[in-house]
C-alpha positions in Angstrom: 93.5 106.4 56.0 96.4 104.3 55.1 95.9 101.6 57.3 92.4 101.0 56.1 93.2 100.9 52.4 95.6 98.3 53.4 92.6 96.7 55.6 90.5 97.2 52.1 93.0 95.2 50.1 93.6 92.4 52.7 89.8 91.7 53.2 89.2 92.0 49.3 91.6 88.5 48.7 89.3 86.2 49.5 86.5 88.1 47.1 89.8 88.5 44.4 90.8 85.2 44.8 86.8 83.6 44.0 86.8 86.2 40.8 89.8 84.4 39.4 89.3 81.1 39.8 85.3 82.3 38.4 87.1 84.3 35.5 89.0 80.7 34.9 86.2 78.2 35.0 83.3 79.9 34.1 83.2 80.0 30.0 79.8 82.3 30.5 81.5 85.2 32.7 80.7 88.1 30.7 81.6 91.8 31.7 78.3 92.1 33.0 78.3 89.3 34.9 81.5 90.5 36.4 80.2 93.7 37.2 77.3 92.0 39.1 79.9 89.8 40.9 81.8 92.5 42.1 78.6 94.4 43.3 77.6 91.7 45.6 81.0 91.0 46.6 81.5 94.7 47.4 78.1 95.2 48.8 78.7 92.6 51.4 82.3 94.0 52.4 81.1 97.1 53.0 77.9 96.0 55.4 79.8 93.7 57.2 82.1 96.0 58.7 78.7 98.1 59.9 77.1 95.3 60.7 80.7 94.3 63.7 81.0 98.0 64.6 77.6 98.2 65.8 78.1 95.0 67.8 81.4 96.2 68.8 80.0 99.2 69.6 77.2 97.6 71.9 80.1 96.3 74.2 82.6 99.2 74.3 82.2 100.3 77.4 82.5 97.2 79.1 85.8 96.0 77.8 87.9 99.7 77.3 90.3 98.9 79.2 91.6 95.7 77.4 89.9 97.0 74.1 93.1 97.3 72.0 94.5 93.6 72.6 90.7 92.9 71.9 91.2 94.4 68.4 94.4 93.2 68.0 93.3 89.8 68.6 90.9 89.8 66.1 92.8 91.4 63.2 95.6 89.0 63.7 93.6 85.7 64.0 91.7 87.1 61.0 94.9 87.6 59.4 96.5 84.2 60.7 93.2 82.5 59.5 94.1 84.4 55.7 97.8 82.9 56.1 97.0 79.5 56.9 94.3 78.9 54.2 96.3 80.2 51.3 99.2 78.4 52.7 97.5 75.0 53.3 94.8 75.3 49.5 95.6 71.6 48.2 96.9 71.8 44.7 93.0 70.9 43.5 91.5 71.2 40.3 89.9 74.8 40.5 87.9 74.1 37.1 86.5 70.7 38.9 83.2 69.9 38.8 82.1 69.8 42.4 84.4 73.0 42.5 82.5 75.0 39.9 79.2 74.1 41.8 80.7 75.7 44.8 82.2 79.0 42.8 79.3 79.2 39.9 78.8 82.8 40.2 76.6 82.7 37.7 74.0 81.5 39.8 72.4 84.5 41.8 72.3 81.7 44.9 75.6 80.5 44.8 76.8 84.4 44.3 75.7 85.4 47.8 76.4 82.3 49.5 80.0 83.4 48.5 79.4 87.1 48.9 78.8 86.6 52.7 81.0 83.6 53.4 84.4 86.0 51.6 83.0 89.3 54.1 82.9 87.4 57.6 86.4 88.5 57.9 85.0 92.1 57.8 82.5 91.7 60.3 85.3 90.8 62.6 87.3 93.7 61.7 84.5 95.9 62.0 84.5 95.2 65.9 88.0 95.8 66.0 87.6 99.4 64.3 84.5 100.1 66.8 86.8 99.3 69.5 89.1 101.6 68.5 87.0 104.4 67.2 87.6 104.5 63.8 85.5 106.3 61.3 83.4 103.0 60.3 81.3 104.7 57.1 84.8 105.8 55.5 86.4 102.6 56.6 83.7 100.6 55.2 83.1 102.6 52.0 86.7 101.9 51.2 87.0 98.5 51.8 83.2 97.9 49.6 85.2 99.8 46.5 88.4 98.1 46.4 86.8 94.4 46.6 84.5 96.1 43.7 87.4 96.8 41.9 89.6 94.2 42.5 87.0 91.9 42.2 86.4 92.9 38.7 89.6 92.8 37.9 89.7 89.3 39.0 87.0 87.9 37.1 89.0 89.5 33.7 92.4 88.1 34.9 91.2 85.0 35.9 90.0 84.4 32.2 93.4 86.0 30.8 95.8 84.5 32.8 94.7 82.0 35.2 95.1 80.8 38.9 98.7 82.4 39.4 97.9 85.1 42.2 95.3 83.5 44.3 97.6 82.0 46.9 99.9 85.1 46.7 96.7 87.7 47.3 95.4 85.7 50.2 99.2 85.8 51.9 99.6 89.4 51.4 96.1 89.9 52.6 97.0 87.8 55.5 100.2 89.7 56.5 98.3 92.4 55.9 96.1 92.0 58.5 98.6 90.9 60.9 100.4 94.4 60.5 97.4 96.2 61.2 97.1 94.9 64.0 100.5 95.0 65.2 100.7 98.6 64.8 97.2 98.5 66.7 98.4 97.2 69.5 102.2 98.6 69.8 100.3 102.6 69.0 98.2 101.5 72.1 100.8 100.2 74.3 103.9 103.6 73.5 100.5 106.1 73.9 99.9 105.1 77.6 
């Protein structure tokens, strides 16, 4: 359960991060459009998940025996990807023009554009959990609430205090990531 609340935070960043930088640029960010943010950005992190464990699921058989350095490669690129993107962000203007046309979450379009680009992460940690048999409709329902709520909480930080935490979520979410599936792979490995 543990692990994928941890999972839940780490794949929320990206979502977290996007609410901020919205919750700085955005003067018309309301509550409710917050709340509508977080919905889609939570709707598509938890369907993504289901959407890589029934693909994962498809091919299970075929690759058991190597399954676990399967899911262990996925979950740390995944992670490794998360690292190297917050560590490499140029120091742009977030509140930039061609930047806001990118992040206007006010704009139902734009919303789910960013809604499915933050939850391919979860599609590939969804394999990962159906090749290790995890309980995908618990896993998923937890990682769908906490990029609801954190995503939420974004968009009202990110018009209190500013861009501060974005690089510092995505790095934790990355390391995250790469724990999971260092554990993974090392409870696989002492097991046999």
């Amino acid at each position: 359960m543990l692990s994928y609340i941890l999972a839940g935070f780490a794949l929320a960043m990206d979502a977290f991060a996007v609410s901020v930088s919205s919750g700085i640029c955005i003067a018309g960010l309301t509550f409710r459009y917050a709340l509508r943010t977080a919905f889609a950005f939570g709707l598509f992190q938890f369907l993504m998940p289901l959407a890589g464990y029934a693909v994962g699921s498809s091919f299970a058989s075929v690759i058991q025996s190597w399954d676990h350095w399967l899911a262990f490669a996925l979950l740390f690129a995944v992670g490794a990807k998360m690292l190297y993107e917050a560590l490499n962000k140029k120091a742009e203007e977030s509140c930039s023009e061609e930047e806001l046309k990118k992040k206007n979450v006010l704009k139902l379009r734009v919303l789910l554009v960013l809604a499915f680009a933050t939850s391919i992460d979860a599609l590939a940690v969804g394999v990962s959990y159906s090749l290790i048999d995890a309980p995908i409709w618990l896993a998923a329902s937890i990682i769908g609430i906490i990029t609801f709520v954190l995503c939420v909480l974004g968009c009202e930080f990110g018009k209190r205090l500013g861009s501060r935490f974005e690089r510092i979520a995505e790095i934790a979410g990355g390391l995250v990531l790469i724990g999971i599936a260092i554990n993974i792979l090392v409870s696989h490995l002492v097991t046999r």
